[in-house]
Structures are given as structure tokens and as C-alpha cells.
N, C-alpha and C positions, 0 to 999 in steps of 0.2 A: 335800562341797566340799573339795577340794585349800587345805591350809596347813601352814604351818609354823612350829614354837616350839621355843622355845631352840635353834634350829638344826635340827630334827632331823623330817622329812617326817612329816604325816598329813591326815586327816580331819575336818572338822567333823561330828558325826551328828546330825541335823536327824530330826525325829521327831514324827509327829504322834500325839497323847496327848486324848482326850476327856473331855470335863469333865465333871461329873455331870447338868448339861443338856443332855449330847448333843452338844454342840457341838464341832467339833474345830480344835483349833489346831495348828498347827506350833511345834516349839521345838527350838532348838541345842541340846542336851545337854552339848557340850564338846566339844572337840579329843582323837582316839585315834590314836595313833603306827600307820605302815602296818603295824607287824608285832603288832597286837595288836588283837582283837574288841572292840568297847563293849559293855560291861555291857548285857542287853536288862532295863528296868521289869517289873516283876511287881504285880501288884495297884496299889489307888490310892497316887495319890503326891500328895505337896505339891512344887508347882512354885512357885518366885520367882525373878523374874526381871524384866530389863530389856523392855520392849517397844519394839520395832522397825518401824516402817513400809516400806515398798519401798522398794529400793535402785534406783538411777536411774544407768545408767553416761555418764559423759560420752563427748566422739565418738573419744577415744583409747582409751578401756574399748570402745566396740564395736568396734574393728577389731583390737581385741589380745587378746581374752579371747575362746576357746574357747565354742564356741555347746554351750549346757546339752544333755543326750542322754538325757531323759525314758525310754526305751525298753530302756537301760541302765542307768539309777540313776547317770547320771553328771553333777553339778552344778558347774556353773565358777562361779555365780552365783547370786544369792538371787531367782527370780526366782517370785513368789509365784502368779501364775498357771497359769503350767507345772507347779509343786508339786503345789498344792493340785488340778489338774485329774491330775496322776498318782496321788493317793491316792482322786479320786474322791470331793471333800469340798467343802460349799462356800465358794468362796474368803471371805477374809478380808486387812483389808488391812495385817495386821502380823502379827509372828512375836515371839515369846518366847524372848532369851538366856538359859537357866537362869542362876545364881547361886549358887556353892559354901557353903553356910551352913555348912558345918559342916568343914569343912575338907580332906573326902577328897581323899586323894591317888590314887583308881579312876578306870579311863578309864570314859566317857568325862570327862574334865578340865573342867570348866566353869569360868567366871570367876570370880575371887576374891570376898570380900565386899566390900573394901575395893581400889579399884585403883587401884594406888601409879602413879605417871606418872615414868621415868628421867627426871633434869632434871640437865643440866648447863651450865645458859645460863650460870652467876657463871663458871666454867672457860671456857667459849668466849666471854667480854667480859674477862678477864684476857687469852688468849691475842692477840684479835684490838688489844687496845689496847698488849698488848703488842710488837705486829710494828709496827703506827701509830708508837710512842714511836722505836723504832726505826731505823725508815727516817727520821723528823723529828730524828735522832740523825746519820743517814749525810747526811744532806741536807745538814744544817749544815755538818760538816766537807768536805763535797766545795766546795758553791758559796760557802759563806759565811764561813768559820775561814781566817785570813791567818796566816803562820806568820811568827811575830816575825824582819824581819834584824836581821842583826848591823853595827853602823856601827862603822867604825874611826877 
């Protein structure tokens, strides 16, 4: 699946990984930049991670996103039936975002442990009450500020 972080184009690598019961899930692995392979797993692994149910597009996601290309390996969409019916496994109704425990910086990238959220609401309620005070500032003086005359 097509994305991109910190500005700069790649992949999510979505990988299905069996469990010791046989069972096979699907799991993001993380985001790998176009000009670089994702690490392929060797032997068992410890997987953690977020679980994820199906993503459901509203009706501006169906007419603008690229229809998935099963035949090519090519996914616009987490669309867990088409997946799981490409690897030939049977479906399941969530997927598994890995989780970076340990802090490698190896693609593939998976999500952090801890995810910090950019937050600058206090910045943009200063800015906007400061354009408010403002114009309640230009206002005055246009409609309502009487400029003292001068009596002789």
C-alpha cells in the first residue's frame, strides 16, 4: 500500500505470518521508502501489535481511491478479503499493525511504542483570538472612536 512519511514516498508491507496454530494473519510490518527492500522475517518471531478490523471507505474513498490489483500485488486499500483470498488463507476479520518495541530504525519502520500526537491547538487559540481581538480592535475605531473637536 502507497504512503508516505516525513515527506518522502513508500510502502506499507503487509505480510501474512503463521502462528504456531496454523493460523495465518495478516500484519503491516511498517512503512519502507520506494528505493529500499523490507527486511523479509526468518524463523519465528514475536509479533505486537495493534489489532485492526476492516477499513470501510466512505462514498468519496470509493470514487477516488484506486481499485486494489490483487493479480499484481498492488493495494490502494486494506481490503481484507481480496488479501487474505490472494494468499489463499482463510479470511479473518482484522489485521495486525506491528509495534517497534525495541526501537530499530530497519525498514520495514513500524510504529512507534509510544505515539506522540503533533498538538498545536494552545498556538492556533492564541492565533485565532488573536485575529478576533483585533478586528474588535479595527471595529472600534472605524464605527465607534469619535475624534475629539477642537472648540474655539
Amino acid at each position: 500500500m502507497n504512503k508516505t512519511f516525513n515527506g518522502k514516498g513508500g510502502t506499507d508491507s503487509m505480510t501474512p505470518l503463521q502462528t504456531d496454530s496454523g493460523e495465518i494473519i495478516l500484519v503491516n510490518r511498517g512503512w519502507t521508502p520506494n528505493d529500499s527492500e523490507p527486511l523479509r522475517p526468518a524463523g519465528k518471531q514475536k509479533i505486537i501489535g495493534i489489532i485492526h478490523g476492516r477499513q470501510k471507505l466512505n462514498y468519496i474513498g470509493k470514487h477516488i481511491m484506486l481499485d486494489n490489483n490483487p493479480a499484481k500485488n498492488q493495494w490502494f486499500t486494506i481490503d481484507l478479503h481480496q488479501m487474505y483470498t490472494a494468499i489463499k488463507a482463510p479470511e479473518k476479520e482484522f489485521y495486525l499493525d506491528m509495534i517497534n518495541e525495541e526501537g530499530n530504525k530497519t525498514f520495514p519502520y513500524a510504529l512507534p511504542k509510544k505515539i506522540e500526537i503533533y498538538n498545536e491547538h494552545f498556538q492556533y487559540v492564541l492565533t485565532w483570538y488573536g485575529i478576533a481581538l483585533a478586528l474588535v480592535v479595527i471595529y472600534y475605531f472605524r464605527f465607534w472612536y469619535r475624534k475629539p473637536t477642537l472648540q474655539a
